[in-house]
N, C-alpha and C positions, 0 to 999 in steps of 0.2 A: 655566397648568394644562395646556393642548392638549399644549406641549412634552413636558412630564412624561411625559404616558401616551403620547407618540411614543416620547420616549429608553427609558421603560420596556419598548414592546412590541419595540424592536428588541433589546435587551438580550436578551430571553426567545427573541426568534427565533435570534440565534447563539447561545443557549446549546444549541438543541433541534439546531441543525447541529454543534456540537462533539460532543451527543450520538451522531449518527449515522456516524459515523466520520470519518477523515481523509483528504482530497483533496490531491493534489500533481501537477503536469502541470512536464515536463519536456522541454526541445526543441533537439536537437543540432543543427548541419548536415545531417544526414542521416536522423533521425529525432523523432519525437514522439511521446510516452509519457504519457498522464494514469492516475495510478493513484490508485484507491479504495480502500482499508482501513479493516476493521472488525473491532478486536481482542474475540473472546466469550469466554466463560469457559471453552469446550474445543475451540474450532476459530474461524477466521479466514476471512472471506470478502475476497474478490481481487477486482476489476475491473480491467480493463486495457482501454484505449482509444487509437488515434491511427495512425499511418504508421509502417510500417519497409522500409527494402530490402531485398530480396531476399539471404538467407546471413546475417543478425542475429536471434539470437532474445533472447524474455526470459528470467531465470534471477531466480529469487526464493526466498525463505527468512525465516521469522518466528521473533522471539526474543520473550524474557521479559522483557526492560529496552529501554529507550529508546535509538535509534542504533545500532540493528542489537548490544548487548552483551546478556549476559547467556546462559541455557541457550538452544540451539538450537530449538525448541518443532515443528519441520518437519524434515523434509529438503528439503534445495535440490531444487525444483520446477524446471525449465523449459516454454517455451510456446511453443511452433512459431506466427510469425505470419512475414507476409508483407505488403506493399501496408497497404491500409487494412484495421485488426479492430477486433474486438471479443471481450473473454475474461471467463468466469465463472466461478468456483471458492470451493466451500466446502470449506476441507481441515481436517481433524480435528488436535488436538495428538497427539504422541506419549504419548498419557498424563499428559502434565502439564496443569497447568491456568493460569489468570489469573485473580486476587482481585477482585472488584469494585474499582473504584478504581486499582489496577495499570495502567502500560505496557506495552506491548508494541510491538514493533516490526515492520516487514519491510523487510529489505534488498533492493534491487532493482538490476539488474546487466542493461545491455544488452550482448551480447557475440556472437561469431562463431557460428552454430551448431556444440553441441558445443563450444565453448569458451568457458569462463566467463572465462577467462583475458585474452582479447582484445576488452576492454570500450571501448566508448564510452560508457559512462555506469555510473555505480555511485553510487546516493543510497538513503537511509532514510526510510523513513514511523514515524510515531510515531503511537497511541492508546491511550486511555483505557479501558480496560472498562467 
């Protein structure tokens, strides 16, 4: 019986973490990137954590479907860091919105500053409304 109501309560605790958005930390030779995502029904909030050297910033941008697809819902953001950060931002949709239950995405691109082009990292966050 103990088991039960253990397997039960862990089950309810990663449900209540799926709820609150999604986490993903990524780590190059040269930099470390943990990023937070939580897709709302008309704006997105951003966390960004870890090390970068000097001349890489981040460049990011959230969509309507899962994997970085679907309508644009931002324009590509970038975030000047340096050494070790810390970044926080809530950014509004373009007018569009996210259904309850709906993915959404943000693509995240570490790249030269000023150049999104010359990436060392380029991955997707996925979440749930």
């Amino acid at each position: 019986m103990r088991k039960i109501f253990l397997a039960a309560g862990l089950v309810v605790v990663l449900l209540a973490f799926g709820a609150m958005g999604s986490l993903a930390q990524t780590t190059t030779d040269q930099s470390a990137v943990q990023i937070f995502f939580v897709a709302c029904e008309n704006q997105a909030v951003m966390n960004f954590t870890g090390s970068m050297p000097t001349g890489y910033d981040i460049f990011y941008q959230v969509f309507s479907g899962a994997g970085g697809t679907g309508t644009a819902l931002t324009s590509q953001r970038q975030v000047q860091v340096d050494g070790a950060y810390a970044f926080s931002e809530t950014i509004p949709y373009n007018g569009a919105t996210v259904a309850a239950g709906a993915t959404a995405s943000v693509r995240v691109i570490v790249g030269r500053e000023g150049n999104v082009n010359s990436s060392l990292l380029d991955t997707t966050v996925d979440d749930i409304q």
